[in-house]
C-alpha positions, 0 to 999 in steps of 0.5 A, spaced: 182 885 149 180 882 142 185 887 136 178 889 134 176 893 140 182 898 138 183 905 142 180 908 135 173 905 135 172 906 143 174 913 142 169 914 135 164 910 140 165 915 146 166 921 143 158 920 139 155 917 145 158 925 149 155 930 143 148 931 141 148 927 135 142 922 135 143 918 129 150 913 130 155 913 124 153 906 119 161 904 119 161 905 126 155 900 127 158 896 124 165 895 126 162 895 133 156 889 131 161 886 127 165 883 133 158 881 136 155 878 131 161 876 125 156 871 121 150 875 121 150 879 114 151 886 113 144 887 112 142 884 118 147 888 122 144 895 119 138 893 121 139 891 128 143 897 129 138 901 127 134 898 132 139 899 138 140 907 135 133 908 137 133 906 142 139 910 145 137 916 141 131 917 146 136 919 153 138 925 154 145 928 154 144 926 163 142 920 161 146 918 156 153 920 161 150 917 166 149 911 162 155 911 159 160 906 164 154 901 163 155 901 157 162 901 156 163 895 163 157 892 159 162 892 152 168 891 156 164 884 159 162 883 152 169 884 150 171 878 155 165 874 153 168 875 146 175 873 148 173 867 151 169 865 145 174 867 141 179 863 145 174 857 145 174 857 137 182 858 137 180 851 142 176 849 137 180 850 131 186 847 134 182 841 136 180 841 128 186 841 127 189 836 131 183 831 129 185 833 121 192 832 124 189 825 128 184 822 122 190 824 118 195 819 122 189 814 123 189 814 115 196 813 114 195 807 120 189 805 116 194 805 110 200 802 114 194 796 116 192 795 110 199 794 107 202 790 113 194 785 112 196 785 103 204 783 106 201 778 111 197 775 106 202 775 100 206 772 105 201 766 107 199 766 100 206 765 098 207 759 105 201 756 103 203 756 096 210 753 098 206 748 104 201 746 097 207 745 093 211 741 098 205 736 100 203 735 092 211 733 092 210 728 098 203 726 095 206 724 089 212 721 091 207 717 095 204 715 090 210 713 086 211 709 092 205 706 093 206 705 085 212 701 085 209 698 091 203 695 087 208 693 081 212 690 086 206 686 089 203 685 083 209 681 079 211 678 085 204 676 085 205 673 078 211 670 080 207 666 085 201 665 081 204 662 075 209 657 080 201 655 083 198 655 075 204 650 074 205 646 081 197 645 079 199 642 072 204 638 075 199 635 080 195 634 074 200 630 070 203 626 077 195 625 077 194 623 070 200 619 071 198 616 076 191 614 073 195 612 067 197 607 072 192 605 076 188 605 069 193 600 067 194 595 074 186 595 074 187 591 066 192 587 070 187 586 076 182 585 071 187 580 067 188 576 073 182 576 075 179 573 069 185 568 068 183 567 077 175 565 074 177 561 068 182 556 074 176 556 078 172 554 073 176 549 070 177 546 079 169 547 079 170 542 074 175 538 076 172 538 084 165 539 083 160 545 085 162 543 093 168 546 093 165 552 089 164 557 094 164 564 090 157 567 087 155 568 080 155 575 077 147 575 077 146 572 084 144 578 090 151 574 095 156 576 089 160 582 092 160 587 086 151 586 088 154 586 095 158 593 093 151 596 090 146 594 096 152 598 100 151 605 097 143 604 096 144 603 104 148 610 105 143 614 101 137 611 105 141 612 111 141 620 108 134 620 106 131 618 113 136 623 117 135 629 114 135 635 119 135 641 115 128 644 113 123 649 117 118 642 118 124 640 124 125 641 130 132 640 132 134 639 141 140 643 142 141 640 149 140 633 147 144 634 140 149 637 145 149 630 149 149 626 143 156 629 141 158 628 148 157 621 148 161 620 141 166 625 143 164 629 136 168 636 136 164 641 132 165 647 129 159 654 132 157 653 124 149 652 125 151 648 119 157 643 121 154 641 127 147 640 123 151 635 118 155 631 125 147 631 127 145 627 121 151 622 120 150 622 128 143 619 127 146 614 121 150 611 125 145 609 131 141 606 125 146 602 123 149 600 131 142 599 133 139 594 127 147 591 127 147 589 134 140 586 134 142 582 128 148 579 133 143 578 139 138 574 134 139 567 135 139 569 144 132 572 142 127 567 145 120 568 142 115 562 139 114 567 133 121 568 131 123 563 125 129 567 124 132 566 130 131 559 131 134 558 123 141 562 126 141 559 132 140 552 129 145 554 124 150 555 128 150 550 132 150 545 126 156 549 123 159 547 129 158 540 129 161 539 122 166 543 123 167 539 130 166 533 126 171 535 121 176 536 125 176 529 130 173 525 124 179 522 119 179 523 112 180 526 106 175 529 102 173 535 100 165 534 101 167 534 109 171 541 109 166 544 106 160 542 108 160 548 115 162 554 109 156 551 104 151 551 110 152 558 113 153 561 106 145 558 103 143 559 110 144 567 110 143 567 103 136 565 105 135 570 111 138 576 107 132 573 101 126 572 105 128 573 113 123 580 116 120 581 110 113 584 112 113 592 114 108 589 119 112 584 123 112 585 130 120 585 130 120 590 124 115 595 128 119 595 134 125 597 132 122 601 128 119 604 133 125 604 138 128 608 132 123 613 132 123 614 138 130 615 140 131 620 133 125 624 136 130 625 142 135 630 138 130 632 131 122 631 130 118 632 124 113 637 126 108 636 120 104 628 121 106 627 112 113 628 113 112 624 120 108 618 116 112 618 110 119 617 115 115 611 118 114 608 112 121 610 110 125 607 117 122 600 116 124 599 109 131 601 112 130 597 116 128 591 113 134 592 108 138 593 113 138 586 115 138 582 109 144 586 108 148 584 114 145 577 113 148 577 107 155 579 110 155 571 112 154 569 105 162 571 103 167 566 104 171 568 108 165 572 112 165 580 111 167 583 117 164 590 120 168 595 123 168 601 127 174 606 127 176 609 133 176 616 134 183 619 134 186 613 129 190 616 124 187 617 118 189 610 113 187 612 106 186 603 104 181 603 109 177 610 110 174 615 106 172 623 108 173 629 106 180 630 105 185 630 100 189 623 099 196 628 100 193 632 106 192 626 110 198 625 115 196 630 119 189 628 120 186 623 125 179 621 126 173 625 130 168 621 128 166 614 124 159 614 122 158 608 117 163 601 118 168 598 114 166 592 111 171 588 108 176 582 110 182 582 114 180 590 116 186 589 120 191 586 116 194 592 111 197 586 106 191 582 105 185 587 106 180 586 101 175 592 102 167 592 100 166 599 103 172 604 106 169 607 113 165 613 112 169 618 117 170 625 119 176 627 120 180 633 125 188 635 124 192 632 129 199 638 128 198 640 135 201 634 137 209 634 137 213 629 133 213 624 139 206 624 141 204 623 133 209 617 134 206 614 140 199 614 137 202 610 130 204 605 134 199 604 139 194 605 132 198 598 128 199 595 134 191 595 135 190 594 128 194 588 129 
């Protein structure tokens, strides 16, 4: 039983609840409310008292004894309630103190976190800061390296650059001395030449104009005029071959077959394979109208003067030379008769021969020229068409004067083409390269002649015009086969 339903207060309560009294003492009320009621204030346990006194004022002393065991078992029971609220609120207040107990744990937990989570990021602050340190000493000496690196590159570089920066001054003045010397055998040429003029004068004189088989400087035959004509000839062979514009149209398959049929290696450079196009088709111009020169004097039509000239032509030559050789004599008049015939005769053709855009001979080749270009490239616009036609013929036209003039020389000029593969001779070909370079380069395609006397003789070549050729490097031979090619090169030459 709770401490507060002490013997005393039972025995005060019985002992009112037996007598006559009909009011219950105040203190009594209290105490016994007190237990049932301990939060309520004592005002209102007064006035809740009153009320249960007035209510038990009303029985009579039978009632109240026969009533008193309830009471008191309804107390007793009471008395239990209370025990165990009072054991729960014991319950209670522990587990307030427990959880007081656990909170404070928790806190300090919280706190120990706390310090371990501060000591853990002081810890990764401090690894981090060493990890940053450690990488900007590793940058930095990366860069130191790298620095030196660059130093060293760049002095090395210097070094290089300045050994370029001299062997080019070097090259200039060996080529300056060269030049110095070239310079100095052209005055030599040039004296001699003089001295050569002024003894063919003086044997003119001694021999008369018969034996005179040289041309005067003014005249179209002379060889430096002969030289000039040549260069007017390229430049219109590149006038009449151009392939680059948005009014022509190139055909790739029949380029292609152009390139197979002249064996041209090409680069995939759409312009590299544009130019090899263009000196292509200049070189069929220039075989076309050369092979019917050659083949004039066979032509047999009743309006071909020219050819008629050249076959009579030769076959007088013929007969003097015949005649000079099975006729006894000494005279220069007989010797020289064949070589003045030839040389008047083509002078002639190359003056007068073809000279209207309207011959017949003139319009079929132009037109078979015309033709045959139009295969690989084609004009689109009709301007650009006409101004070509008009162009081709007088390329044609000039063209033929000029090979009748070949025959004016004496001796004749030779025409020659190079072969593909020669190895590159600087006397005789002309391209693109470096005079020092070409050693390893043999020829991938000729596209204009040689023009000269002994083209094959490396001692007694005269040269009107080198062969215009494109090169290709040969060092993916080895020695012996390079070796193999020089000597079948000379020995074709010869």
């Amino acid at each position: 039983m709770d401490p507060r339903f002490s013997a005393d207060l039972m025995i005060d309560f019985h002992s009112w609840f037996s007598s006559s009294e009909t009011e219950l003492p105040t203190l009594l009320l209290e105490r016994i409310f007190l237990i049932f009621f301990p939060a309520q204030p004592g005002q209102y346990l007064v006035q809740q008292s009153q009320q249960l006194i007035s209510g038990l004022i009303q029985f009579t002393i039978e009632e109240r004894s026969s009533t008193r065991s309830i009471i008191y078992n309804r107390i007793k029971g009471m008395s239990d309630f209370v025990d165990g609220s009072q054991s729960e609120l014991i319950r209670r207040s522990e587990n307030k103190k427990r959880i007081k107990i656990l909170e404070k744990d928790l806190e300090q937990r919280k706190q120990l976190h706390r310090n371990e989570l501060l000591n853990a990021r002081d810890e990764i602050e401090k690894e981090y800061r060493q990890k940053l340190e450690s990488e900007k000493q590793r940058c930095n000496l990366e860069n130191q390296q790298l620095n030196d690196k660059f130093n060293r590159e760049k002095e090395s570089m210097e070094l290089e650059h300045q050994k370029v920066i001299q062997n080019l001054r070097d090259k200039i003045q060996k080529l300056e001395d060269e030049n110095k010397k070239s310079l100095a055998k052209i005055k030599d040429l040039q004296t001699e030449k003089d001295a050569a003029v002024k003894e063919a004068i003086v044997l003119q004189i001694a021999l008369g104009d018969v034996r005179n088989v040289q041309w005067s400087d003014d005249d179209p035959n002379d060889p430096e005029q002969l030289i000039k004509d040549i260069g007017r000839i390229q430049k219109s062979l590149t006038d009449v071959t151009k392939v680059k514009g948005k009014q022509i149209q190139i055909n790739e398959a029949k380029t292609n077959g152009l390139f197979d049929e002249y064996k041209i290696e090409t680069h995939d450079e759409a312009h590299d394979a544009k130019t090899a196009l263009s000196l292509s088709l200049q070189r069929l111009i220039f075989k076309k109208v050369y092979e019917f020169i050659e083949n004039l004097s066979s032509i047999n039509e009743d309006d071909n003067l020219e050819s008629s000239i050249i076959s009579t032509t030769k076959e007088l030559v013929c007969f003097m030379e015949e005649f000079e050789a099975t006729r006894s004599g000494d005279d220069d008049i007989t010797r020289f008769t064949p070589i003045k015939i030839r040389q008047h005769v083509y002078a002639s053709l190359g003056s007068r021969s073809f000279n209207d855009p309207s011959h017949p001979i003139i319009i079929a080749i132009t037109n078979d020229l015309l033709n045959e270009m139009n295969k690989y490239r084609e004009m689109l616009s009709e301007e650009d068409k006409n101004r070509l036609n008009v162009q081709l013929a007088e390329l044609v036209i000039e063209l033929i004067r000029f090979l009748f003039r070949l025959s004016t020389q004496e001796p004749k000029l030779d025409v020659k083409w190079v072969k593909r593969g020669k190895k590159i001779r600087n006397e005789l070909m002309q391209g693109p390269w470096d005079s020092g370079d070409s050693d390893n380069l043999v020829v991938n395609f000729c596209y204009f002649p040689a023009i000269g006397i002994n083209l094959s003789d490396k001692k007694n070549l005269r040269i009107y015009c080198k062969a215009q050729v494109l090169a290709k490097s040969y060092s993916r031979f080895s020695s012996f086969v390079r070796g193999v090619i020089d000597a079948v090169s000379e020995k074709n030459d010869s």
